[in-house]
C-alpha positions in Angstrom: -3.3 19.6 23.1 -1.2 22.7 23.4 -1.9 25.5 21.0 1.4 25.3 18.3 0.6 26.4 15.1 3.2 26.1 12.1 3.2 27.9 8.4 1.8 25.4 5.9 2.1 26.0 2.2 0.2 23.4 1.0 -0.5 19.5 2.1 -0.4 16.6 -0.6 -2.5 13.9 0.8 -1.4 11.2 -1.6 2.3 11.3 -1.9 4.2 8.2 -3.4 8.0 9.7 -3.3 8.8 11.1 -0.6 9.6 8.6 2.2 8.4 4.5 2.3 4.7 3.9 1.5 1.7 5.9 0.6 2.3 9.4 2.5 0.7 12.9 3.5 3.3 15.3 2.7 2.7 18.6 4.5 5.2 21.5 2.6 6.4 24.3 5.1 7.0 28.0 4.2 10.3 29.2 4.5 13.2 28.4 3.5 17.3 29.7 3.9 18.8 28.1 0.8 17.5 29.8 -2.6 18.9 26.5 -4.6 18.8 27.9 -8.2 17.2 24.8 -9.4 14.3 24.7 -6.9 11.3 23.8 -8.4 9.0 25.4 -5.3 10.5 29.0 -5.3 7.5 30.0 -3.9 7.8 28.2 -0.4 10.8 30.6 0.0 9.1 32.3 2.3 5.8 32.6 4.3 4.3 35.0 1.5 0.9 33.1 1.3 0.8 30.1 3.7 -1.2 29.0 5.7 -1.6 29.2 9.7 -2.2 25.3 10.9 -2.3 23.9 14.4 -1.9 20.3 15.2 -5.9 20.3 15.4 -6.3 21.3 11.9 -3.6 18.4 11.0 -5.6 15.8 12.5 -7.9 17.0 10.9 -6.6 16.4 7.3 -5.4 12.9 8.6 -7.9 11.2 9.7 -10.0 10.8 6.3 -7.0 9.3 5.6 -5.6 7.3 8.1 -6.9 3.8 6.6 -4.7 4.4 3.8 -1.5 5.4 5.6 -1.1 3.1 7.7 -0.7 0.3 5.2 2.9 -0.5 4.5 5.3 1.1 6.5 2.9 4.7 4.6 2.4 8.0 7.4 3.7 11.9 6.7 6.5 13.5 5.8 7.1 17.1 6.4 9.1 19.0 3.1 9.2 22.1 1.6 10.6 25.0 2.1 12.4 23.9 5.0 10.6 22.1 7.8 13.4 22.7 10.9 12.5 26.3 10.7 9.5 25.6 12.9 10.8 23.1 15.2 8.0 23.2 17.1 5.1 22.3 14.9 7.0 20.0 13.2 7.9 18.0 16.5 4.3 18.3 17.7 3.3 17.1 14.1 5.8 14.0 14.0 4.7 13.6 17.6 1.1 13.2 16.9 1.6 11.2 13.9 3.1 8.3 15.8 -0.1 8.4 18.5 -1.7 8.1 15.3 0.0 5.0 14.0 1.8 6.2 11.3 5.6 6.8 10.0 7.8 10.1 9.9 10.1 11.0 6.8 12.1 14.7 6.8 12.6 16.2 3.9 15.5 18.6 4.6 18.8 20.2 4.0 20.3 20.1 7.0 20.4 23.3 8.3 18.4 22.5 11.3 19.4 24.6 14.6 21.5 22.3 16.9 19.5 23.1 20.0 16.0 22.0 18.0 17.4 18.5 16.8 17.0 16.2 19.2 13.2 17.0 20.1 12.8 16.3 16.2 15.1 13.6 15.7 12.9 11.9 18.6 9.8 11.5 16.3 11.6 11.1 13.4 11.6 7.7 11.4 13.2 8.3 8.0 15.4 11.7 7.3 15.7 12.1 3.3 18.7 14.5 3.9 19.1 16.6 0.4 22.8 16.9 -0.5 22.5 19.7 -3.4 26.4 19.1 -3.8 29.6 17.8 -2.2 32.3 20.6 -3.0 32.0 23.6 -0.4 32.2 26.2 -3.7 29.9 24.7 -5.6 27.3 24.3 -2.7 27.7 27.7 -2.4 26.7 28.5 -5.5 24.0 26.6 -6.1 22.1 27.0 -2.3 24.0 30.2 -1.4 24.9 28.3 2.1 27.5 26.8 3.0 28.0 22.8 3.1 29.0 22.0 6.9 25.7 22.0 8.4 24.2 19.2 6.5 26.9 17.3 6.3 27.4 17.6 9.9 23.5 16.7 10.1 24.3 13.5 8.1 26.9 12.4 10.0 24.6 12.9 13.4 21.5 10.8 11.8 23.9 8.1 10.6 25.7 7.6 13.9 22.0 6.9 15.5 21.4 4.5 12.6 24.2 2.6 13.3 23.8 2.6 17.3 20.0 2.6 17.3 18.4 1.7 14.4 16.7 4.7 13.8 16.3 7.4 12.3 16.7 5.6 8.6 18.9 7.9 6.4 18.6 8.4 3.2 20.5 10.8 0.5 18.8 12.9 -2.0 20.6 14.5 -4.5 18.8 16.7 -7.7 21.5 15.4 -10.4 22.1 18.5 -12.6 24.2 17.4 -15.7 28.0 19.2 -16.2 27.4 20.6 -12.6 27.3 18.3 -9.5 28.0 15.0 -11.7 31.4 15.7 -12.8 34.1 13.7 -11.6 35.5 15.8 -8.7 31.8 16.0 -7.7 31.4 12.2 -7.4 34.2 11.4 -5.9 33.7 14.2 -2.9 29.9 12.4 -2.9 31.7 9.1 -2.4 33.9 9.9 -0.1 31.5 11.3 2.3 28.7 8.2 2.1 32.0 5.9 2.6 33.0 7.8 5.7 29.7 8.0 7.6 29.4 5.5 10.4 26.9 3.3 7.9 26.4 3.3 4.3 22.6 5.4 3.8 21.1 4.6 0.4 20.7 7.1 -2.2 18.1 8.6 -4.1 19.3 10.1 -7.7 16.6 12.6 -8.7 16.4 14.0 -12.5 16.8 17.6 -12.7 13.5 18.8 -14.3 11.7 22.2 -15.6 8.8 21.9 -14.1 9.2 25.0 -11.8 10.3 27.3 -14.2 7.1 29.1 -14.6 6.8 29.8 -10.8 10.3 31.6 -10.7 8.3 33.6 -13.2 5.3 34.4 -11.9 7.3 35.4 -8.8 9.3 37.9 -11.2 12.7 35.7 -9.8 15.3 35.1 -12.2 15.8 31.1 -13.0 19.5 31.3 -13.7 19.7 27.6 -15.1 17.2 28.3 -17.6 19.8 26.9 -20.1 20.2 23.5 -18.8 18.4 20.4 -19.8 17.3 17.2 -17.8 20.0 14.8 -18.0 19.6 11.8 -20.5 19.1 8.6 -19.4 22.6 7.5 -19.9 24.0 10.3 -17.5 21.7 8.8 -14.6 22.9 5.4 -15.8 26.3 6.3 -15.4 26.4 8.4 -12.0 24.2 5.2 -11.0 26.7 2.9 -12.0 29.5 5.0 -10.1 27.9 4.5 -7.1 26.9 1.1 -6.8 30.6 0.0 -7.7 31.5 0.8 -4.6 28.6 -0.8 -2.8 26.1 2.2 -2.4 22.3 1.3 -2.6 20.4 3.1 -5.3 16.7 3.7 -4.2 
């Protein structure tokens, strides 16, 4: 097994959202969006990770591999930003399949044209994060622009439709009088209408729970004003969607 070692932050061996089944989630270091609402500000960068080759993965999977395999269950690499290492997560999505189990990419996007289709090869599931659909406000919020990832969901949902693989699905953090207005939805709409097929979506509470770590970091959390949205937002941004046939997961 060739020596390729990738930057882990941390692994999370019993993971129930992130990708079908029970899952190993391994969280890379590093990261080019700084989303003001991330709630793992300190996978921004490498600053205490960890150095892991495939070795050490298998490793950490095998104790676990009775588990994984049950139900469609395997890894899924998140973060940070797992298409910064290209070549540890390949070799890890690689090896996972000799191993019998499933793929999921957590991701924004952003990964380097040359790199995808050695990732996209081992890939089973991409849970492609869309932080928001207007090029301004994606700006704002990620401080990157928007035509990567979309250009990244349109690639993965072409396959899907040809092939039958890799699954797509859409994440997006909902973050109340932000990316939920009107203009916001409708832009969201418009793009899951125009890819090749439909991709469920995966509506995801904005939450506090990071706060603390923007602190400890000494970062400032500029959306320390804004609460979780109530259940009646999700309902309705839910509601928006599946009127016009989208899949809520």
């Amino acid at each position: 097994m060739s020596k390729v070692y990738g930057k882990i932050h941390s692994v999370e061996t019993m993971g129930t959202r992130d990708g079908p089944g029970l899952r190993c989630v391994f969280f890379f270091a590093g990261c080019g969006f700084r989303c003001r609402f991330c709630h793992n500000p300190d996978t921004f960068t490498e600053k205490g990770s960890s150095r892991m080759s495939l070795e050490n993965a298998i490793e950490r999977l095998e104790p676990l591999l009775p588990y994984l395999r049950g139900g469609e269950g395997g890894i899924t690499a998140s973060g940070g930003e797992p298409t910064l290492q290209p070549d540890f997560l390949r070799g890890l999505f690689r090896l996972a399949h000799v191993l019998g189990l499933s793929t999921a990419l957590d991701t924004n996007g952003t990964c380097e044209p040359s790199k995808r289709a050695g990732i996209i090869k081992y890939t089973d599931t991409v849970l492609l994060d869309i932080k928001a659909s207007t090029s301004d406000l994606h700006k704002w919020l990620t401080g990157n622009g928007i035509e990567r990832t979309l250009e990244f969901g349109r690639i993965i949902a072409d396959m899907h439709a040809e092939k039958g693989r890799p699954r797509l699905v859409l994440r997006r953090v909902v973050l109340p009088g932000i990316n939920n207005t009107a203009v916001e939805i409708a832009e969201f709409v418009k793009y899951i209408q125009s890819l090749a097929k439909m991709p469920p979506v995966e509506l995801i509470p904005y939450h506090k729970m990071g706060v603390h770590k923007w602190e400890e970091l000494g970062f400032h959390y500029t959306l320390a004003d804004l609460e979780p949205p109530t259940s009646s937002c999700m309902k309705k941004f839910t509601g928006t969607l599946e009127e016009v046939g989208v899949r809520i997961i």
